[in-house]
C-alpha positions as CSV (number, residue, x, y, z in Angstrom):
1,X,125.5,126.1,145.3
2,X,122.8,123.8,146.0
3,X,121.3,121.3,143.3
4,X,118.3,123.3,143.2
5,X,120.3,126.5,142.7
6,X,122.2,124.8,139.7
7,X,119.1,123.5,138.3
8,X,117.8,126.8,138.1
9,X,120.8,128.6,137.0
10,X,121.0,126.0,134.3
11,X,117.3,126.6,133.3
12,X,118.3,130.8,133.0
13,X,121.3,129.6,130.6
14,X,119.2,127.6,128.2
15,X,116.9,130.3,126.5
16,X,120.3,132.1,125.9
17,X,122.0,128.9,124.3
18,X,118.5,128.4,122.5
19,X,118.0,131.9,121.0
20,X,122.1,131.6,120.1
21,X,121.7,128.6,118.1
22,X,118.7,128.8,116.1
23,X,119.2,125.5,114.8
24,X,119.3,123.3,118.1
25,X,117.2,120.7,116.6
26,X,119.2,120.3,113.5
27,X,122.5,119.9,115.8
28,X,121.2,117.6,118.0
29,X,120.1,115.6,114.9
30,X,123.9,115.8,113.5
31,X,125.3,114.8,116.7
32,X,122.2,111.9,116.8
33,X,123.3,110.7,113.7
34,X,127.2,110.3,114.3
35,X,127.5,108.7,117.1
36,X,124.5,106.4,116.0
37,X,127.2,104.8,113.8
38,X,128.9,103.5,116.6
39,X,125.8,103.2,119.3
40,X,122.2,102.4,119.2
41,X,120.5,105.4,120.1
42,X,117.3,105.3,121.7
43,X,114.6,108.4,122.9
44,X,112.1,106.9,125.7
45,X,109.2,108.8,127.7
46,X,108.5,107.8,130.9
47,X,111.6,107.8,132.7
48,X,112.6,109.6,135.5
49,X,116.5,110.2,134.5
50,X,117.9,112.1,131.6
51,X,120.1,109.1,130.2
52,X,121.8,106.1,130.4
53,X,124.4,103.7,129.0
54,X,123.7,99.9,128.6
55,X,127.0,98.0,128.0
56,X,125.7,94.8,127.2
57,X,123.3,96.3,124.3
58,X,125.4,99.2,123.3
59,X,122.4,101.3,123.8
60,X,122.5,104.7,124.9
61,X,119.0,106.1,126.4
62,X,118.0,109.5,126.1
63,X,114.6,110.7,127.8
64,X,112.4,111.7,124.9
65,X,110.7,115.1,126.7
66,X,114.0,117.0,127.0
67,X,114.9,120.4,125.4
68,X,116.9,119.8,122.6
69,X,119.7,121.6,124.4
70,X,119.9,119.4,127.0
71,X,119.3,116.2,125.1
72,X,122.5,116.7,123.5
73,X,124.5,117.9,126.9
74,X,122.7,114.3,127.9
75,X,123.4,112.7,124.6
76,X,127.2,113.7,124.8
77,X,127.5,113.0,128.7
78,X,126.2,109.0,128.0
79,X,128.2,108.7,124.7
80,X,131.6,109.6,127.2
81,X,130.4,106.6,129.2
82,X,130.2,104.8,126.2
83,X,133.3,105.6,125.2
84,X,134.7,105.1,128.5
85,X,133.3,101.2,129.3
86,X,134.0,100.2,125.5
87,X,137.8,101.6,124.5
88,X,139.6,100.0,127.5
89,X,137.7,99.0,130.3
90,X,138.8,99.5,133.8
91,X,136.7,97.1,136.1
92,X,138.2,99.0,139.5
93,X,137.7,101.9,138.6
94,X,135.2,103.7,141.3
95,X,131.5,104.6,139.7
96,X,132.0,108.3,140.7
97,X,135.1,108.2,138.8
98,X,133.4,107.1,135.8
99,X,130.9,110.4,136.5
100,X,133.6,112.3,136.4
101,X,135.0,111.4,133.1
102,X,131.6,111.0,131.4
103,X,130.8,114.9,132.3
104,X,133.8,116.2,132.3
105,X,134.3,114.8,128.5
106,X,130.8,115.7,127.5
107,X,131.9,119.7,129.0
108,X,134.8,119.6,126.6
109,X,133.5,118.5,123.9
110,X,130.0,121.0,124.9
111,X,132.7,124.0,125.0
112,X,134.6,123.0,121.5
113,X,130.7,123.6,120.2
114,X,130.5,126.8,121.9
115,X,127.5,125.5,124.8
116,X,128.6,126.8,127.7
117,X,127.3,124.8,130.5
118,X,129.7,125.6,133.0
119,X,127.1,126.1,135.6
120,X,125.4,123.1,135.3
121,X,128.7,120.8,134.7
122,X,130.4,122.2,137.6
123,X,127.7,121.2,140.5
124,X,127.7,118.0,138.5
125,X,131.2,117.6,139.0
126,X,131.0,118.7,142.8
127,X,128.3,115.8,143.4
128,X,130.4,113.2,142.3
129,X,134.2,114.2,143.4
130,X,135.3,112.6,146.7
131,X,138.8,114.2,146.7
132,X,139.9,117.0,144.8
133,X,143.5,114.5,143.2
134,X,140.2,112.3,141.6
135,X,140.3,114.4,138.3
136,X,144.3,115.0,138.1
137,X,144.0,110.5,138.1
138,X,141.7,110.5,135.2
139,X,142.4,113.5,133.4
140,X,144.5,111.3,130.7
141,X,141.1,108.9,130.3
142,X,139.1,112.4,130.0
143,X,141.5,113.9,127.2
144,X,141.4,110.3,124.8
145,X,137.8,110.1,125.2
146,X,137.0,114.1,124.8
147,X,139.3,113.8,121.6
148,X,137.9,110.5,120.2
149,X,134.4,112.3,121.0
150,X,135.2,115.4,118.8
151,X,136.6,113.8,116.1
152,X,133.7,111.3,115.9
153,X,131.5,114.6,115.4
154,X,134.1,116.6,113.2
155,X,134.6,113.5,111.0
156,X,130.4,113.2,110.5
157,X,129.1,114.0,107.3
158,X,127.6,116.9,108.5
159,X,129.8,118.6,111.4
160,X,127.8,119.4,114.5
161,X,131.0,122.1,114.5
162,X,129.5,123.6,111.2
163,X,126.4,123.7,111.7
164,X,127.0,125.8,114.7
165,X,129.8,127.5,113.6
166,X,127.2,128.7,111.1
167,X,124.9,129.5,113.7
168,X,127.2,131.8,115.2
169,X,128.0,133.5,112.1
170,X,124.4,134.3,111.6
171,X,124.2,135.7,115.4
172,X,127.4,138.2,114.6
């Protein structure tokens, strides 16, 4: 599948996700707010990618015109990177290998919250794997981050996992 092909699929998937949480913008906003307490957060127009992580300033960049959906697939993907650089950095460690665990964290964590964005991770995942034993070499790094991730957002005051667990209860 080509990146257009994904982009597209992933643009069929997010009405669905959308219309299944009613309350997108109130997630996002929980998710915002717990991992704020460990990261600056910071929404910016203008640029041409979705996000980025700044070591030095601890800063993670989200681009301000995004559905909220994918803001927080965004928002998760640069808070694995975060994760990633600040609980044991690995200076070696190859750049696509760092893609890897960022989005294969953020997929994780996205599933746990009942987002599937299979189609979208996936070609992600395709783009930046070189070698297929990549992932079974960082799998370990993607489970401690994933983990640390989701307890970070079950331990908020508000649980992102509540709000939509609650959202599924209302769908059902």
């Amino acid at each position: 599948m080509c990146l257009k092909q994904s982009i597209d699929a992933l643009a069929i998937s997010l009405p669905s996700l959308v219309s299944k949480y009613s309350n997108v913008h109130k997630i996002y906003s929980h998710i915002q707010s717990a991992i704020s307490e460990s990261f600056v957060i910071k929404e910016i127009s203008g640029i041409s990618y979705k996000g980025s992580y700044n070591l030095e300033s601890e800063t993670i960049t989200i681009k301000s015109d995004l559905d909220e959906v994918l803001k927080i697939r965004t928002l998760l993907h640069e808070t694995a990177h975060a994760l990633d650089f600040t609980m044991a950095p690995i200076v070696n460690i190859p750049r696509n290998q760092h893609e890897l665990i960022a989005e294969s964290s953020a997929y994780i964590v996205l599933q746990k919250m009942g987002f599937d964005t299979t189609i979208y991770s996936v070609n992600y995942l395709k783009s930046w794997m070189t070698d297929n034993k990549e992932l079974t070499a960082i799998l370990q790094r993607i489970h401690e981050i994933s983990y640390r991730m989701i307890m970070l957002l079950a331990e908020a005051d508000a649980s992102a996992f509540s709000i939509t667990e609650e959202s599924e209860e209302k769908t059902t």
